[in-house]
VEXMAR-493731 format. One record per residue: residue in one letter; y negated, z, x negated of N, C-alpha, C in turn. Coordinates in steps of 0.05 Angstrom, whole numbers, plus 5000, padded with zeros to 4 digits. Example, Ala and Ser with C-alpha at 12.3 -4.5 7.8 and 13.67 -1.06 7.14 Angstrom:
a511451564736509051564754506651564736s504551424743502151434727499951574742
This chain:
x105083411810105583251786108483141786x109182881785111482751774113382801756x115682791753117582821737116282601708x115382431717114882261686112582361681x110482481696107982551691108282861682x110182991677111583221670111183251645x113982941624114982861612112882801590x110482591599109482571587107482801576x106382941599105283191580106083411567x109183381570110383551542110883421526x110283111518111382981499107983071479x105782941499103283001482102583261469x103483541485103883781479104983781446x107083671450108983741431108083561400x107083381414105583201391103183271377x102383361391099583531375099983841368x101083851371102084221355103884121331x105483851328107083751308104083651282x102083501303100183401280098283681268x097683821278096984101271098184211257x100684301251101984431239102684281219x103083991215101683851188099383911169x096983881188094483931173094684151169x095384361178094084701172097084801150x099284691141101484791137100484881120x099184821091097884831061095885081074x095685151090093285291097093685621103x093885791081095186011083093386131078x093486441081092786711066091986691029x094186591024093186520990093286300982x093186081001092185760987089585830968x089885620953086885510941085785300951x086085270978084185000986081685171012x079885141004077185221010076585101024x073485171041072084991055070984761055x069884841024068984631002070484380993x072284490984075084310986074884121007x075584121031075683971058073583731057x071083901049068583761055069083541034x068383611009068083460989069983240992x073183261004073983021012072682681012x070882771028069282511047067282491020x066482701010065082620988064782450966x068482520958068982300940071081920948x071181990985073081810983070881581005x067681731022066281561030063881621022x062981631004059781840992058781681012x058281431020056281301027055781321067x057581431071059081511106055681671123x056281581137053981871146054882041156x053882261150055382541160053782711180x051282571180048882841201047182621207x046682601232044082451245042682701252x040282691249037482831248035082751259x034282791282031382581289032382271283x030182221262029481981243031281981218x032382201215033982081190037982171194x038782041170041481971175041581991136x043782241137044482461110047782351113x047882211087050382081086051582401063x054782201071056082501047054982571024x054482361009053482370987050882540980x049982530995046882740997046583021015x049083041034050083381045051083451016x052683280997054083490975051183540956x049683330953047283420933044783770943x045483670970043483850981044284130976x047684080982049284370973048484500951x049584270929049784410903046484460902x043984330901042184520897042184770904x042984830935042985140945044385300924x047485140927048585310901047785460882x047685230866044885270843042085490841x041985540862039185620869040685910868x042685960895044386190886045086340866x046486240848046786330822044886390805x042886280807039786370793039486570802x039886680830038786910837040787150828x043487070815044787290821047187270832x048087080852049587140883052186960873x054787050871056386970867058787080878x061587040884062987060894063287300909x064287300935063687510952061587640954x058787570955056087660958054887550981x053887550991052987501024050087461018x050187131040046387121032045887061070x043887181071043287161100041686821106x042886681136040586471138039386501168x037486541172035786581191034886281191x035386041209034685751209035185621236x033485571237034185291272036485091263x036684961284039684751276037084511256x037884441237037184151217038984211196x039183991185041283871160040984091142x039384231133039284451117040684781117x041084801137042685011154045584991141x046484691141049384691134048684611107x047184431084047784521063047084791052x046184961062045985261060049085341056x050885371073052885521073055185391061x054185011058056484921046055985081011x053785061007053185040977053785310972x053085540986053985720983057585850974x058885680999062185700993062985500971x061585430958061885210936062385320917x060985620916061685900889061986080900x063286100920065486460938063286590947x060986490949059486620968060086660994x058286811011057686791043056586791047x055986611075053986541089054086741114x051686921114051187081133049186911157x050786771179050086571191048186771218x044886791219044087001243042486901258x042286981282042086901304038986821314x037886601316035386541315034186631340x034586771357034086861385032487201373x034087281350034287631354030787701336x029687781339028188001333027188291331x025988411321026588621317028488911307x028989011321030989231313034389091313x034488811332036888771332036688581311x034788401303034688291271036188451238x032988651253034288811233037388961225x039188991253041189071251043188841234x042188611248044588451236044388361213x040988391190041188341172042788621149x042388831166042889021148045989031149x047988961180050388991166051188831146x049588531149051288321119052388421093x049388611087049288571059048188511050x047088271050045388181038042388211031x042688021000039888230981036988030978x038987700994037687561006037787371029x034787321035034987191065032886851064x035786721068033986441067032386481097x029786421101027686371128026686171141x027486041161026085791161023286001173x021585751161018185901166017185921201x019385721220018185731246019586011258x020386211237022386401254020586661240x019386581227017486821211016887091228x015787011241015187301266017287361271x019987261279021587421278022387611263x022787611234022687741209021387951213x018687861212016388061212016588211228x017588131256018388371265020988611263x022388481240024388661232024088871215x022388691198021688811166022189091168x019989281184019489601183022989721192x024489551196027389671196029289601179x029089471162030489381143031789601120x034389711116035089891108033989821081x034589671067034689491037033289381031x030689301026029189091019030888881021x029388591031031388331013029288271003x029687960986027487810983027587520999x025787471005025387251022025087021016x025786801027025886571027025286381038x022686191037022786031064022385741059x023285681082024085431080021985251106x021485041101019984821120016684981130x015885101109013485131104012685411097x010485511089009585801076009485911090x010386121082010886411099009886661073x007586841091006187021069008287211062x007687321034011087481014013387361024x013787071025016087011017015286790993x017986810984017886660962018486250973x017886110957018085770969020585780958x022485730978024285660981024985350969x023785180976023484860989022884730951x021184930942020784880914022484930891x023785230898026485240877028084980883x028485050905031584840916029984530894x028584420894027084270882027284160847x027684440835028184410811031284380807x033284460829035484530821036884190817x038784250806040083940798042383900827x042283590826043983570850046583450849x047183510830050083360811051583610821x054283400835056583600840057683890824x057584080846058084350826061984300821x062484350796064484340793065984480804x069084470809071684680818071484890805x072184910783071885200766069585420778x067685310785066485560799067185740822x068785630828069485740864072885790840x073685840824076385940808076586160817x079686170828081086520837080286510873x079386330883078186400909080286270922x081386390946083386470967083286520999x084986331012083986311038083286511046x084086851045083887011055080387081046x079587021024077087141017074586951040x072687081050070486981068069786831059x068186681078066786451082064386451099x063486671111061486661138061986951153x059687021159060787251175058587021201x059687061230058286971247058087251270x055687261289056287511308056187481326x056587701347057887631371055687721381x055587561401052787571416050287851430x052888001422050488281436049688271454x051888221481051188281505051888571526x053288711501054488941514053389131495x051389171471050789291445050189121428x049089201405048789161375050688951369x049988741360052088481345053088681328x055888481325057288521300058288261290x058888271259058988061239062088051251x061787811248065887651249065587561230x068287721213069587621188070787371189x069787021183071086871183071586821150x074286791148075686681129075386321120x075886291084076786011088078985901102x081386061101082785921124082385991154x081886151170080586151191078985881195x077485841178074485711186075985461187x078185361169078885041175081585021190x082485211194084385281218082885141247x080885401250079485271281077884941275x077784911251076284581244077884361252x080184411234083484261244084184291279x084184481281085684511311083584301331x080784331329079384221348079083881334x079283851318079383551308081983411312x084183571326086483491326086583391358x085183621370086183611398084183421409x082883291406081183121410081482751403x083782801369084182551360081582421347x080382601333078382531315078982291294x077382181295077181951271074681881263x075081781233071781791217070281651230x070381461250068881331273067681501288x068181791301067681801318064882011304x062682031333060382241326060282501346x059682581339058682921349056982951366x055883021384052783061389053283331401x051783521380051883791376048783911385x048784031406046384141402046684431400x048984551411049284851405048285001380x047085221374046685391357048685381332x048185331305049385241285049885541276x048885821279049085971273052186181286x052085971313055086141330058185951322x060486021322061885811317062885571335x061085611363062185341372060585141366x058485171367056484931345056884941314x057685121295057485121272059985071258x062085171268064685101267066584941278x066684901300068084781325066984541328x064584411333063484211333063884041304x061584121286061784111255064984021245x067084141259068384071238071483901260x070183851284071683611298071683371286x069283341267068183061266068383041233x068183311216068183371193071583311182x072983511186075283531185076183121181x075183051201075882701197074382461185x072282591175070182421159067882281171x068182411196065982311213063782441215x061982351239059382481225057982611257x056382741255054783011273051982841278x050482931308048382881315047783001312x045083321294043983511303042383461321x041383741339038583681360037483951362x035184041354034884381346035084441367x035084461393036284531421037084331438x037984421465039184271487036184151496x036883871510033883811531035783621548x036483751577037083591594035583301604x032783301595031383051606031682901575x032082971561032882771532035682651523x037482871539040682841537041082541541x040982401554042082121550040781901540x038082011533035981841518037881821494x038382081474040282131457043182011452x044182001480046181871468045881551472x044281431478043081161481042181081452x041081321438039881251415041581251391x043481491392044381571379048681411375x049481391406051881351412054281481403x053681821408055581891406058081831414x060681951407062981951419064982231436x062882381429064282591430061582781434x061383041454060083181470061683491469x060083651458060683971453059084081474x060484201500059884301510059784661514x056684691524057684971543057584991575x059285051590059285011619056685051633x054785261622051985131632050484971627x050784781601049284531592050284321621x052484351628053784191642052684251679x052184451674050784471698047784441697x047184471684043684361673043684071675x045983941676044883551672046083541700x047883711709048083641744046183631759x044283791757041683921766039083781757x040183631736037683361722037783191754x035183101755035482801773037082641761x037082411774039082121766037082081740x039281951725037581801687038381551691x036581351683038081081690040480981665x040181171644042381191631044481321629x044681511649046581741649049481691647x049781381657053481281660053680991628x051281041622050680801597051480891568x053281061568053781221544056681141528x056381271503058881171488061781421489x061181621506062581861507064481791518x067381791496070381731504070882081518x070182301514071382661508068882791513x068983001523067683211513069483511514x067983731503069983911499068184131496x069284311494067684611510068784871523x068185001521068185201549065885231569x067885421595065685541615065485341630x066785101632065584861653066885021674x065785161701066585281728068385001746x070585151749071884881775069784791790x067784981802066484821827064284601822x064084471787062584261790063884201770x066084181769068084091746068283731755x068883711775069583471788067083281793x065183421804061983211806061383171778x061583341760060583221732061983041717x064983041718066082771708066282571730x065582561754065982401772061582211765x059682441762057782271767056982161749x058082321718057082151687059181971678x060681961696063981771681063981781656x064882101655066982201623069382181636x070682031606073881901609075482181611x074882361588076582601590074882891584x075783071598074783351593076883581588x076383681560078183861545077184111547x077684291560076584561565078284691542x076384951533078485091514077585381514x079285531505078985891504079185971483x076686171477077886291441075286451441x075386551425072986751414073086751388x070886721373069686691342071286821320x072087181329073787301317076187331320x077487271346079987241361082387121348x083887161356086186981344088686851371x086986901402087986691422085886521434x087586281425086786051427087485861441x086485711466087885591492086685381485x088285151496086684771498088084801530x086084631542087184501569086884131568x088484021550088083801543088883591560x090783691584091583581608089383501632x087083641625085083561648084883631675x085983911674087083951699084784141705x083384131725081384231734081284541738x079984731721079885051713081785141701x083385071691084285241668083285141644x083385371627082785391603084185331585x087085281601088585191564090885191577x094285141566096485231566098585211548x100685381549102285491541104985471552x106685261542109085291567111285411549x112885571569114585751570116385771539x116885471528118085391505116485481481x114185491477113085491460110885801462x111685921476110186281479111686481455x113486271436114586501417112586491389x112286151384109886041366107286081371x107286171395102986171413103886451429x103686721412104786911423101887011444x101686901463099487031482100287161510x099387371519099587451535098187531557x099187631585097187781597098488011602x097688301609098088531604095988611639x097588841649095688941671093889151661x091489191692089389271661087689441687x086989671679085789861701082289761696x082289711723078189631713076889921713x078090091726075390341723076690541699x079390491677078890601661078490431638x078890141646078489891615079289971600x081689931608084890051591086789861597x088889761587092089681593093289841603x094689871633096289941646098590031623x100290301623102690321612104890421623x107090331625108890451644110090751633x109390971657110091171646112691311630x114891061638116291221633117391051606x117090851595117490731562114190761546x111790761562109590731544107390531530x110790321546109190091534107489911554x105589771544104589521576105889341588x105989361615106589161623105388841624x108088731623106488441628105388361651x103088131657102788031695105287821702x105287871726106787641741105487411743x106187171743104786931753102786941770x101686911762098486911784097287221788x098187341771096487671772094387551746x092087741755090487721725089988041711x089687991687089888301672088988171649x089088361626087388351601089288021581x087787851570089487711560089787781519x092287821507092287931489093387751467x092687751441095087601426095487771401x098687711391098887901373098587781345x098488031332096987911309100087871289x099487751271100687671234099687591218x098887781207097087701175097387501163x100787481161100987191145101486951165x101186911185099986711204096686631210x096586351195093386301204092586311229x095186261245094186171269093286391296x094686651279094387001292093987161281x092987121258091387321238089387461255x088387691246085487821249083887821231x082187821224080087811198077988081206x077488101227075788341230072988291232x071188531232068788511224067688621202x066188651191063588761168064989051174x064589131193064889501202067889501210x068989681184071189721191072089911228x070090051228069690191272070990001287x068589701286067689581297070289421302x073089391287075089251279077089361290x076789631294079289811304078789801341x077689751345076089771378078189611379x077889371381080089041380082489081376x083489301367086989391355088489361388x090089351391091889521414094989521401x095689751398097989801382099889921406x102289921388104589971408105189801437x105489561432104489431460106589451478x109289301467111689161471113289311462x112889381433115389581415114089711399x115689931389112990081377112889991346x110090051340109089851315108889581317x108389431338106889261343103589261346x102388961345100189031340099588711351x096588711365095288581386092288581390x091088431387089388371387087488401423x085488531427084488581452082388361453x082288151478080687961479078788081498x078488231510076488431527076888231551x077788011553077387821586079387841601x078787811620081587801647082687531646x084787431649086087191651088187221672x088086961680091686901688093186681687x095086691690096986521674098686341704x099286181703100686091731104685991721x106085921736108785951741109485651717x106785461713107185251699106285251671x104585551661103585621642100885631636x098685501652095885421660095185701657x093085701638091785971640089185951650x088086121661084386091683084186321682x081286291670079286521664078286611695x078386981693077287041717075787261710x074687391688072287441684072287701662x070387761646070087911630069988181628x070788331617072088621621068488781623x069088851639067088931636064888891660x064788701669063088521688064988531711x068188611718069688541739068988811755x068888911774068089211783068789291809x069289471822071689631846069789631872x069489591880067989621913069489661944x069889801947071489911971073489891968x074590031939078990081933078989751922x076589571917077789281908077089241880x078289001874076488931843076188671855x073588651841071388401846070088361826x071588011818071187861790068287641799x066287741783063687651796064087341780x065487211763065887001762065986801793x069386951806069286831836066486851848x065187021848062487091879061286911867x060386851836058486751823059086391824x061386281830062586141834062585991871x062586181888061886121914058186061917x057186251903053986221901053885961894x054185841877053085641854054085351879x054685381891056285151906054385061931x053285301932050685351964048785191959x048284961979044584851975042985021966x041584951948039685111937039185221916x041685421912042085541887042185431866x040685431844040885321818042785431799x043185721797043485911773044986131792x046786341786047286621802047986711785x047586941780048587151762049987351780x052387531780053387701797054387981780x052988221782054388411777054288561798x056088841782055789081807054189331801x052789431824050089671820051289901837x050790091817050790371839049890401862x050190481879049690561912050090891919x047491011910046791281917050191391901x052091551919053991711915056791611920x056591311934058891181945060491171917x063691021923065091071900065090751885x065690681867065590361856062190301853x061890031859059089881849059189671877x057389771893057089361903055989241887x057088971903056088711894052088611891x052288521865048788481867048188121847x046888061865046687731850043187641844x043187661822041487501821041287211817x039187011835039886851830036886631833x037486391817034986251817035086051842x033586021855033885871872031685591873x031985381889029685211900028385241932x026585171929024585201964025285201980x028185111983030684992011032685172012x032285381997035985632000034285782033x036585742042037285772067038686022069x036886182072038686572079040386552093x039086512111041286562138043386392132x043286152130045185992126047686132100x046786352083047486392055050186602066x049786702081050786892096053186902110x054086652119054886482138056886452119x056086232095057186082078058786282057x057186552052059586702034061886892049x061486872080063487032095065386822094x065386512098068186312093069086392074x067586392050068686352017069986602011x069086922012069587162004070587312026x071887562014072787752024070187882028x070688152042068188242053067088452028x070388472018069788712000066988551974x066988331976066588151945063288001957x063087991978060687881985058388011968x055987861964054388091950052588201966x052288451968050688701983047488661978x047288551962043888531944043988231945x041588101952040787851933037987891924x037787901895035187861884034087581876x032187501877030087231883028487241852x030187141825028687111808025986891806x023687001794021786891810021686691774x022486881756022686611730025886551724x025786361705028686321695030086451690x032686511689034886551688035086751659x035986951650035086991625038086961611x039386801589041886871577041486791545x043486871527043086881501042986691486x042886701462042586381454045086141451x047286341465050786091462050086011506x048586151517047486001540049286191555x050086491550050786671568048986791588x048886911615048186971627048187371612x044687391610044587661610045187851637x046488101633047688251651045788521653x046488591626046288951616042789061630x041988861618038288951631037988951666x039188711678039888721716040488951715x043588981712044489311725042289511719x041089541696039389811683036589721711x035889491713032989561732035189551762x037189541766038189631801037289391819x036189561839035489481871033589611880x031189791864029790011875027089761883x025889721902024289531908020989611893x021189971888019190051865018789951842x021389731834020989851802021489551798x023389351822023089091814021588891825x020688721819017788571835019588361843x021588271836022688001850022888051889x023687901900022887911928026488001922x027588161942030888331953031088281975x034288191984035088262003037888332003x037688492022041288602025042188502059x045288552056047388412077046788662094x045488682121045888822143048788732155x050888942156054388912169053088852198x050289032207050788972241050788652243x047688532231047488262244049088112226x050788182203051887942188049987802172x047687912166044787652156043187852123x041987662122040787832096038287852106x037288082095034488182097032888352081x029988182082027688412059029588642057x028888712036029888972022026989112013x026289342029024389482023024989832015x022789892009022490182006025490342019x024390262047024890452071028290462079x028890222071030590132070032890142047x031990172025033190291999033090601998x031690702013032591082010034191062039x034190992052037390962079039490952062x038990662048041890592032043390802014x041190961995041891131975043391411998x042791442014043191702028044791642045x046491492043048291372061047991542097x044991412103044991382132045891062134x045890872128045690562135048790542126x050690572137054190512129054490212126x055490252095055489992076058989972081
């Protein structure tokens, strides 16, 4: 990079943390400006604007605020008023969000849950809310039903977009309610600090938990992403992410919101419809997750694919190794990678476009964006502490370790808000970091930071794991896989091996009719160390399985292994003599366990 090409990206740096800290300054712990507040804006200054494309229809402001206040309305009939929690079990459509707007319209919460979960984990996440009701959309019914028999509390039910047996019609109250703006005075005494949404975290390591989002939280991350983008009431959204997680419900929603602009919903992703959509639709703006982005790489050619109105898109998880074919084959002008987590309070932009990092931070400004990285033991998933002060150390440039930020209550921008379960809140603490009585927030991921401030994700606590005295971040292996003819999908963790010490390497991965073993073999001895190669390849014979924000599931792989008894996919493991992979059978997995076969 250039001395003027330097210049200028500390000037843009510095310009958008100046326009941010405009919009969010009013935005405290005990403001009275709400979510509601924000919204209603556009309400009274463009009722007529559109704010949500839908299929076939197009929900101007004027009729998101009517739709509210009926929910409102409907609320208060039941009871549910400030700080009371109503659960919404709903696919992404326009109703979803006047649900929760109408709700924060009178200090309610919107207990926003996860349309993927059934059963016992349903039931878990309805019972931490609270709540004494649950709006339903009717296509999610079996889900429910399968919760019901665990439900600590009775609720009563609610459904919405058609009958559902013992619930009550939803679709018909909302019906009688009036749709005339609910006045201010109702939401009176209510304070950024008081909720707005609990959202949960995906439950890939356990049981969700509720994230306490705040009114200021919630228009904090609204502002920040509408900032870093250069939102204007022109521009559109095209959101297909889950309205229930906050990068579709928050992050998206309020890039376009925050500026009076308006949202595409689409109740899921469809790679073969993606540019039909924006042909129809003409967005400006694209919310990504780094596997949607690899899903339209992997689309054939669209004769519309470069015919689009997309100035940005923005996201996480886009992997370096198709970072460059995807803005090179859809010609997007710019790609904004970013880092954060729902409950978190560190928050990265990489608005420079610089291929895999996630965000930065230069040296000037680490006193205002207090983030850090810290060294971090993988086999006790702990912070390193130096024995002889106590406290953690920091990494060097280019080491990766735990990335941390510290908290201040009375900072929106490093606050903690917590979860539902006070347990669940203390896990996340790390105290004494730097000095004692400090306090820090645990982002559970590995990061690193480089000599120019560029931070790059290298993989999740948890998922990184020791194999011959090494640690091996299955991001990297998972990252050399994905690059191979053939491979569609790789998933990489590490599996026990009989009595040896650490985990090898084990990948599952989806492949097409042309992956080339031998060839596979070849290609990860260039890319990897020997320690990091993976020992296993399993041959998923269906799709890929990950959660509904488009994570790759882990926890169930490790639990079924490599035993060729117990998994039906076709195995193979790395023979050291020939260098090659091969069937993995019976006979061959009790060698491995008994370490006659030296791995």
């Amino acid at each position: 990079m250039g001395a003027f090409d330097a210049i200028v990206r500390e000037f843009n740096f510095l310009r958008m943390g100046i326009r941010l800290s405009r919009r969010v300054k009013e935005l405290t712990p005990d403001s009275t400006v709400t979510v509601a507040d924000a919204l209603e804006r556009w309400v009274h200054e463009t009722p007529d604007a559109p704010a949500i494309h839908f299929e076939d229809r197009v929900i101007s402001w004027k009729e998101l605020d009517q739709g509210a206040a009926r929910f409102a309305r409907w609320a208060m009939a039941q009871g549910v008023g400030k700080g009371d929690a109503v659960a919404i079990l709903m696919e992404n459509r326009p109703e979803f969000i006047m649900a929760w707007f109408g709700l924060v319209k009178i200090g309610a919460i919107g207990a926003l849950i996860n349309t993927h979960q059934t059963a016992a984990p349903l039931a878990h996440s309805l019972n931490i809310s609270g709540a004494r009701h649950l709006i339903l959309d009717a296509a999610l019914a079996e889900h429910n039903r399968a919760a019901v028999p665990r439900i600590e509390t009775p609720m009563i039910v609610w459904a919405s977009g058609g009958a559902v047996e013992g619930a009550a019609d939803l679709d018909a109250a909302l019906a009688q309610m009036s749709p005339a703006p609910i006045p201010r005075p109702f939401r009176e005494g209510l304070v950024g600090s008081d909720k707005a949404l609990y959202i949960y975290t995906s439950g890939t390591t356990g049981l969700p938990k509720a994230a306490v989002i705040t009114h200021v939280r919630m228009q904090v991350m609204m502002q920040a992403f509408s900032v870093s983008v250069g939102a204007t009431a022109k521009d559109v959204m095209y959101d297909v992410l889950p309205l229930y997680h906050s990068a579709g419900g928050i992050c998206a929603l309020g890039t376009v919101f925050m500026a009076g602009g308006s949202v595409v919903l689409r109740r899921k992703f469809s790679a073969s419809h993606f540019w039909e959509d924006c042909a129809k639709y003409k967005p400006t703006l694209f919310q990504y997750i780094g596997e949607l982005c690899r899903y339209l790489l992997n689309a054939p050619p669209h004769p519309q694919e470069t015919a689009h109105s997309l100035r940005l898109v923005i996201g996480n998880g886009l992997r370096p190794e198709i970072w460059p074919a995807f803005q090179s084959r859809f010609r997007i002008p710019k790609i904004v990678e970013f880092y954060g987590a729902t409950e978190g309070n560190v928050a990265l932009l990489n608005t420079d476009g610089k291929t895999g990092a996630v965000g930065r931070i230069p040296n000037y400004a680490r006193k205002k964006l207090p983030v850090y990285i810290v060294k971090f033991d993988i086999e006790t998933e702990q912070p390193v502490r130096d024995p002889a002060t106590g406290f953690c150390i920091e990494c060097a440039p280019g080491e990766a370790g735990e990335a941390i930020g510290r908290i201040d209550p009375n900072e929106p921008r490093t606050r903690f808000d917590g979860y539902s379960k006070g347990s669940d809140t203390e896990k996340k603490l790390l105290r004494d970091v730097f000095a004692k009585g400090d306090l820090f927030f645990r982002t559970g991921d590995l990061l690193r930071r480089d000599a120019q401030g560029y931070f790059y994700f290298v993989d999740r606590i948890g998922d990184t794991f020791r194999w011959k005295g090494e640690n091996v971040a299955t991001s990297e292996v998972a990252e050399a896989l994905s690059v191979y003819p053939g491979i569609k999908e790789a998933n990489v963790y590490g599996v026990k091996v009989g009595d040896l010490d650490g985990r090898a390497g084990m990948a599952a991965i989806v492949a097409g009719p042309d992956l080339d073993l031998a060839g596979l073999a070849a290609h990860l001895e260039n890319q990897l160390a020997a320690y990091a190669r993976p020992l296993i390849i399993r041959l998923l014979q269906n799709e890929m399985e990950i959660t509904g924000t488009f994570k790759h599931r882990k926890v169930e792989l490790v639990k079924e292994g490599f035993d060729p008894a117990t998994v039906a996919d076709p195995m193979f493991w790395l023979d050291p003599e020939s260098k090659s992979y091969k069937p993995l059978d019976a006979a061959t997995h009790a060698r491995m366990l008994s370490g006659e076969i030296r791995l």
